[in-house]
C-alpha positions in Angstrom: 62.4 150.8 108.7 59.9 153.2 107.5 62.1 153.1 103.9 61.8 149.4 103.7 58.6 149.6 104.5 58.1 151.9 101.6 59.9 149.3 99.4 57.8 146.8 100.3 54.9 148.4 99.3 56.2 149.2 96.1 57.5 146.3 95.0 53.8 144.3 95.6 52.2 147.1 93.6 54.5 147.1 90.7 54.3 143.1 90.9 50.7 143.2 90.9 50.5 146.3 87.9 52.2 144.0 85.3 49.4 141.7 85.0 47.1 144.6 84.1 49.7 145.6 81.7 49.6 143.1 79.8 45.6 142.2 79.5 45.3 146.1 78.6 48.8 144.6 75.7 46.0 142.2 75.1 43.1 144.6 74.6 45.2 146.6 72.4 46.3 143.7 70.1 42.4 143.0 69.2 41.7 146.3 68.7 44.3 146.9 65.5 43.1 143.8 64.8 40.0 145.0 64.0 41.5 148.1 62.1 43.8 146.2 59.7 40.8 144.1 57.9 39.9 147.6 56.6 43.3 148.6 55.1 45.5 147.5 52.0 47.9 145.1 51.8 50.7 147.4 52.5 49.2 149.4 55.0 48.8 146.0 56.9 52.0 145.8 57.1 53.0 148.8 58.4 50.7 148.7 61.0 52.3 145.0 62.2 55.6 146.0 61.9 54.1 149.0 64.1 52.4 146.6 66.6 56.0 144.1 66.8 57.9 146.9 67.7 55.4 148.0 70.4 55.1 145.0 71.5 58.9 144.1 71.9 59.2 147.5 73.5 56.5 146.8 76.3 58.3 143.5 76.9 61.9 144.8 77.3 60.2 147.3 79.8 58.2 144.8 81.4 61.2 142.4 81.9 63.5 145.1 83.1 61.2 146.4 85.7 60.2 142.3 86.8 64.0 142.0 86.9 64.8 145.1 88.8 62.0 143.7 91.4 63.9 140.3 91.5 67.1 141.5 92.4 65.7 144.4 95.1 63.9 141.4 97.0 67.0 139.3 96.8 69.1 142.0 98.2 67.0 141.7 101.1 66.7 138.0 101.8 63.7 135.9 100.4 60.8 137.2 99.3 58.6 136.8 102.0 56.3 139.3 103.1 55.7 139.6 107.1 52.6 137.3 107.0 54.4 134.2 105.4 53.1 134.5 102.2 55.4 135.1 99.9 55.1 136.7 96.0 55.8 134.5 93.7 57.8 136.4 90.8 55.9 135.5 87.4 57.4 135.6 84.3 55.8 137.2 80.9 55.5 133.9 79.3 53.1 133.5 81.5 51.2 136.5 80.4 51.5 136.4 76.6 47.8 137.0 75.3 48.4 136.0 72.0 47.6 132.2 72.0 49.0 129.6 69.5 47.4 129.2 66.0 45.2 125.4 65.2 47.7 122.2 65.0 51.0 124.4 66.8 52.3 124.2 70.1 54.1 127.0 70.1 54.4 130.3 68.3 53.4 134.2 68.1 53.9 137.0 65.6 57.6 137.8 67.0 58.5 134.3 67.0 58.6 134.3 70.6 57.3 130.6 72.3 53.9 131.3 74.3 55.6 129.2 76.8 59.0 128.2 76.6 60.7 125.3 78.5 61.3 125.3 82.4 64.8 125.7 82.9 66.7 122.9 84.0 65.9 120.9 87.5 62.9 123.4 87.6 60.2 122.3 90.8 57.5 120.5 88.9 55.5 122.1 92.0 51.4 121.7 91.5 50.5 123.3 87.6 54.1 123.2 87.2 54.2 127.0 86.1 54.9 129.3 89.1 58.2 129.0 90.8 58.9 128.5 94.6 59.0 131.9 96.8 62.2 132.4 97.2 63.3 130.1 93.7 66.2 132.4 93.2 67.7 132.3 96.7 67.5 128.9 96.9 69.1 128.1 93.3 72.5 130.5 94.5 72.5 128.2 97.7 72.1 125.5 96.3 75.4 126.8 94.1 77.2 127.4 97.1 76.6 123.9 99.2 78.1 122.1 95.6 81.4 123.9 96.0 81.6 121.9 99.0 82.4 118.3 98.0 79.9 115.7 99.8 81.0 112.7 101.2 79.7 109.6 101.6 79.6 107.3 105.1 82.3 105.1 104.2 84.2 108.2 103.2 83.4 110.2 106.5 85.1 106.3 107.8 87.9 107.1 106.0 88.7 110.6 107.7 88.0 109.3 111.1 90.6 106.7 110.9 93.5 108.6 108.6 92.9 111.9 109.3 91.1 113.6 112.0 88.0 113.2 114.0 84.3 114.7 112.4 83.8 118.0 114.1 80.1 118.0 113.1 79.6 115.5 115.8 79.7 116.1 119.7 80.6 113.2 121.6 82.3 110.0 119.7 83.4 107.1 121.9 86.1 104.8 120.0 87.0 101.0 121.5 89.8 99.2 119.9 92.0 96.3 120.6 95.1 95.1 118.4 97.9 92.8 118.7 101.8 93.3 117.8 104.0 90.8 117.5 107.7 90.7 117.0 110.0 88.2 116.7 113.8 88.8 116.9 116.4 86.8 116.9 120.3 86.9 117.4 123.4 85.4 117.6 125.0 85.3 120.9 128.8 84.6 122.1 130.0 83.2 125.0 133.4 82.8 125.0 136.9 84.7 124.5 139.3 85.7 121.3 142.5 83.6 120.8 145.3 85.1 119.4 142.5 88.0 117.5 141.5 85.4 115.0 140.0 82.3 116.5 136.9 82.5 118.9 136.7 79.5 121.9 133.2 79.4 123.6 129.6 78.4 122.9 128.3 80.4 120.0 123.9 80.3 120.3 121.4 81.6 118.8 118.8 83.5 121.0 115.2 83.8 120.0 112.6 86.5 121.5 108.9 86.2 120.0 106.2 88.9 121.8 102.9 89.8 121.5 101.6 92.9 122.9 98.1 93.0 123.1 96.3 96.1 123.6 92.9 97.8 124.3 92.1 101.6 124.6 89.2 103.5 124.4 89.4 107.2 123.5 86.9 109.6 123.8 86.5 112.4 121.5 84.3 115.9 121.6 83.9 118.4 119.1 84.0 121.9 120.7 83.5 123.5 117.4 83.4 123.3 113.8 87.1 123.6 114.3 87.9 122.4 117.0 88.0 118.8 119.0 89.6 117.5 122.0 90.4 113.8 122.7 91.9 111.3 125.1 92.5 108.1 125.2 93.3 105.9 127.5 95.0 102.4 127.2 95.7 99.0 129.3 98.4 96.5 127.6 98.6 92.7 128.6 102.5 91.4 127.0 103.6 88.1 126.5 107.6 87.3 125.9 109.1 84.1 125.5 112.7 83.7 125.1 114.6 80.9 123.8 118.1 80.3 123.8 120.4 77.2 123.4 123.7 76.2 125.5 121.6 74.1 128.3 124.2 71.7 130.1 126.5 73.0 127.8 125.5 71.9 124.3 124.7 74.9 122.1 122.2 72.5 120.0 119.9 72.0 123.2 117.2 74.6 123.9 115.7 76.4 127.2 113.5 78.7 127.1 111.5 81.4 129.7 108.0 83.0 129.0 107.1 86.2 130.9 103.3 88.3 131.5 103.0 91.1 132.4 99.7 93.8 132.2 98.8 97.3 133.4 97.7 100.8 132.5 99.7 102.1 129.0 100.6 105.8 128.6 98.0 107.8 129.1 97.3 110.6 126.1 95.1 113.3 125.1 95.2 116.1 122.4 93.2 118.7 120.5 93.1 119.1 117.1 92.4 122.7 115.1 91.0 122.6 111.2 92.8 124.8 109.4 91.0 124.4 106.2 87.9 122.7 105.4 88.3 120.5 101.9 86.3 122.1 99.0 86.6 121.6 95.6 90.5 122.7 94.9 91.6 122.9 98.0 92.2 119.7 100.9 91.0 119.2 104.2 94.2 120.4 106.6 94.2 119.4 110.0 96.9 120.4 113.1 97.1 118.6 116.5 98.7 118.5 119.2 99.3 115.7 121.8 100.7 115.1 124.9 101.5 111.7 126.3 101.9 111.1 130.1 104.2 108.1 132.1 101.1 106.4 133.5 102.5 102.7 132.5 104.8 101.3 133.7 109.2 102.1 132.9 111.3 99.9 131.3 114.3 101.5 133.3 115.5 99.8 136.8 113.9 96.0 135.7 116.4 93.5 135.9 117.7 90.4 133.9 117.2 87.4 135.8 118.9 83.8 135.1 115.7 81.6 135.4 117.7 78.6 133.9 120.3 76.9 136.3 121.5 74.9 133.9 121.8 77.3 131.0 123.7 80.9 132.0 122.7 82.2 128.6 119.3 82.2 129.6 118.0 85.5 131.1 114.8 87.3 131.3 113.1 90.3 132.7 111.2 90.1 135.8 108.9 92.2 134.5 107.4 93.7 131.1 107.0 97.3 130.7 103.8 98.9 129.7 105.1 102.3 128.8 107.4 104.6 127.8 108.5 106.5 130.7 108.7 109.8 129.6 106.5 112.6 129.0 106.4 113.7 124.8 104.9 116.1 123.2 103.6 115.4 119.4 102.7 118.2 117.0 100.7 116.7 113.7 100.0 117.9 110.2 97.3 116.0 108.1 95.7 116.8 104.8 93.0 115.0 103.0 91.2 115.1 99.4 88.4 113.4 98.2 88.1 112.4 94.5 84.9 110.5 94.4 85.4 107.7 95.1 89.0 108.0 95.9 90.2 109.6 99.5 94.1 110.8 99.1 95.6 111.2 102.9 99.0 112.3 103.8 100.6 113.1 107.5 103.8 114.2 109.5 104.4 114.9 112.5 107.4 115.4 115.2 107.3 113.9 118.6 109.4 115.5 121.7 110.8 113.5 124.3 111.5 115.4 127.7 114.4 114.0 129.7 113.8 112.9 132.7 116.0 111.4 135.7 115.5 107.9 136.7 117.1 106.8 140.1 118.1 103.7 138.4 118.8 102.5 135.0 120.8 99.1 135.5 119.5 95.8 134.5 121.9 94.0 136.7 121.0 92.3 139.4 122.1 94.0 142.8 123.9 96.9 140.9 122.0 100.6 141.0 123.2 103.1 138.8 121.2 106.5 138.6 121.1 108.5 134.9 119.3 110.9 133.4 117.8 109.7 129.9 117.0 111.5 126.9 115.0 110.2 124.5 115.7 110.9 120.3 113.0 112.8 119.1 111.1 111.0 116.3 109.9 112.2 113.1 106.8 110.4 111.0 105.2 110.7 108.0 103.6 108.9 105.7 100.4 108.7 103.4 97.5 106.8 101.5 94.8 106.0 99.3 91.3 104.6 100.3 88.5 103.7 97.9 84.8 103.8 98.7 83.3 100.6 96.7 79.9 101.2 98.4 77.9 103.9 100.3 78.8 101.8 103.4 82.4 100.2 102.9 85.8 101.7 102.0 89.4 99.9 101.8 92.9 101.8 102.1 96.2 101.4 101.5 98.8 103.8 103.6 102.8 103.8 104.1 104.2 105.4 107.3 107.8 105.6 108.4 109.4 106.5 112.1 113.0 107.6 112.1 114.2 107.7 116.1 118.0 109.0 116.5 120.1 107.3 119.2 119.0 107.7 123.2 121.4 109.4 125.6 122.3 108.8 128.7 123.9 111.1 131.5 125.4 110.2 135.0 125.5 112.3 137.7 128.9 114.7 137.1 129.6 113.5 134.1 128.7 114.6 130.4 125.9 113.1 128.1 126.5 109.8 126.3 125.1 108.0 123.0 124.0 104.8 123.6 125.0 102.6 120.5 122.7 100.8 118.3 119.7 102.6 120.1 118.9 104.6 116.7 115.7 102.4 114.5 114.1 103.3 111.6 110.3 101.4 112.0 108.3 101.5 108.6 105.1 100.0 107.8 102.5 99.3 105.4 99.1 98.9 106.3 95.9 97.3 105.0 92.9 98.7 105.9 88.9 98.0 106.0 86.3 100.0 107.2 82.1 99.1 107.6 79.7 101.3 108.7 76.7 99.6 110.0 74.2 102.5 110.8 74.9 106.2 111.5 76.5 105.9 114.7 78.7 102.8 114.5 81.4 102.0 112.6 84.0 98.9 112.0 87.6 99.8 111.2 89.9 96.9 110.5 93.3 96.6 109.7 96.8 94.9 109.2 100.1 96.7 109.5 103.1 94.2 108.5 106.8 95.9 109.0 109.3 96.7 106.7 112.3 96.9 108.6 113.7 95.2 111.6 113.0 97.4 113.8 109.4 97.9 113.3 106.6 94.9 114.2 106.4 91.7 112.2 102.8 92.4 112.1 99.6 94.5 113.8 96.4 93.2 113.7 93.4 95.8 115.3 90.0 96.5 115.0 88.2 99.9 116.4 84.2 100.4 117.0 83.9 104.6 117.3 80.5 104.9 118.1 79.0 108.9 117.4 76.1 110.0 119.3 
């Protein structure tokens, strides 16, 4: 303490020596002056090229020791004294006694500016001469924060949607609601082979159209810089209709059945880890982790029912499922990049399905059968662009794709079986839109229209995460 102390000291001295310096520079200047209106033409010479290299030599000094100062203070923080009041670091321009001769701005007898420009982004403070306390400090910070790109609030939209939740903030609350429809249909036989070649029956064509309409709200908190924690918790409402012809017989006329049912969805919650924070080369890298419960309801054990007397092709669940009915456990890898005003987002992920045992599995009425199921495990990825046309609103473009193998099935005593035509492949593109209206609510809109059969003719959502 005492050697800082010391340091101090010395440093204010020396600061405050180097303005005496130079008047007594000054004082010396007039005086050969003086002497060289009494001397030749030559000898005047001399004597200049005497005082320049004096004068260059008391300068280098001057500098060095004003630049040894410098970097000693900056070594130990800002230069602040205990008091508050800080010494402001002066530079020899300042000092120069020799002024500038009639009609020029600038000049000396070394050809040195009296007072040369400010640097670049220089404080115009009040005289616009002396520098902030602490200029230095804050000019290598200021270095630092620019290796970290900036974002903008439709950006920051962006990440919260694609990528992962902001950590900066504590406590986000996100509503949504969507809808997903599907519409399938397929061609059904009823009827018997004669002689391998010709078919005798009804052949129909049945029809299923659903919509699955869904809200959630999921609540997220940022434990860290690094790390957030989130769950979310949905209710479903689903409508089914299905249509299918052979009524009194005739394949051409139509019956149809419609079907609602709504509860609590799977419950899930996860935490997510940043691995790497974006800068300038480098993306933003995100891992989660989620875990999914059986809170809805199981498709397993609800039975096909004939609603329609007159038409046995006709049957329907009594009942819609609102879940899964499995436990799964996801682990996610995300990365974004910001090229202003361009975000580039990419994800995968793989999702675990625990088996579980159901006491029954049938869909016929009356019959029970018991079975352990196994889910396939599925594997997504997929990535997008977004582009901010505004400080407030972004669009984006993303492709995903879910590849699910086939689902087993295992009775008691017996060995595990595939169950065919249980393997889909569900890809997507989506359209997205994102608004923020102040800086605690957001809009994020989008449409998702499927690529392959087994994924949804359409989503349509929208999702309010509100940041306190």
């Amino acid at each position: 303490m005492h050697c800082e102390i010391v340091r101090k000291d010395g440093a204010r001295h020396a600061l405050a020596a180097i303005p005496a310096a130079i008047a007594l520079l000054a004082f010396a200047q007039e005086a050969n002056a003086q002497a060289l209106a009494d001397q030749t033409l030559n000898d005047r010479l001399t004597t200049l090229t005497r005082m320049v290299d004096s004068q260059q030599r008391r300068i280098d000094a001057l500098e060095r020791q004003l630049v040894d100062l410098q970097m000693a203070q900056r070594g130990r923080g800002l230069p602040n004294e205990s008091d508050g009041v800080g010494i402001a670091p002066a530079t020899v321009a300042q000092y120069t006694p020799i002024s500038p001769s009639a009609g020029q701005g600038t000049g000396t007898a070394t050809g040195v500016p009296v007072t040369p420009p400010p640097p670049a982004g220089a404080d115009a403070g009040a005289g616009g001469s002396t520098p902030a306390p602490g200029g230095a400090a804050s000019t290598i910070g200021n270095v630092n924060k620019s290796a970290q790109p900036t974002r903008t609030d439709a950006e920051n939209a962006v990440v919260q949607r694609e990528h992962a939740p902001l950590f900066d903030h504590k406590l986000t609350i996100d509503w949504g609601i969507s809808d997903t429809y599907y519409d399938r249909r397929q061609l059904q036989l009823s009827g018997f082979l004669a002689l391998d070649a010709i078919f005798l029956g009804n052949l129909n064509l049945g029809q299923t159209k659903s919509h699955q309409i869904m809200t959630d709200v999921d609540v997220r908190y940022g434990l860290s810089e690094r790390i957030s924690v989130d769950v979310d918790v949905p209710y479903l409402y689903r409508n089914s209709s299905f249509i299918v012809g052979g009524a009194g017989g005739a394949a051409s006329t139509l019956s149809d059945s419609t079907v609602n049912s709504h509860a609590l969805g799977d419950v899930n919650f996860g935490i997510y880890y940043q691995f790497l924070k974006e800068s300038q080369n480098l993306p933003d890298i995100v891992g989660s982790l989620r875990v999914k419960a059986p809170t809805g309801t199981s498709p397993f054990g609800v039975k096909l029912q004939q609603v329609d007397p007159n038409n046995t092709n006709l049957v329907a669940p009594d009942k819609l499922p609102t879940g899964t009915g499995f436990w799964s456990i996801t682990a996610g890898l995300s990365a974004l990049k910001t090229y202003d005003p361009v975000v580039l987002f990419g994800s995968v992920s793989y999702t675990y399905n625990v088996a579980r045992s159901f006491s029954d599995i049938s869909s016929v009425v009356g019959q029970t059968q018991p079975a352990k199921v196994k889910l396939g495990d599925i594997v997504q990825f997929g990535g997008g662009v977004a582009l901010a046309f505004s400080e407030r609103d972004s669009a984006s473009l993303a492709y995903t794709m879910a590849i699910e193998p086939q689902t087993k099935t295992q009775a008691p005593g017996q060995g595990w079986q595939k169950v065919p035509g249980s393997q889909t492949v569900a890809s997507t593109l989506i359209f997205g839109l994102n608004h923020v209206f102040n800086k605690h609510l957001t809009m994020n809109a989008s449409v998702a229209v499927g690529l392959t059969p087994d994924a949804p003719n359409f989503v349509v959502g929208v999702r309010f995460p509100y940041t306190f």
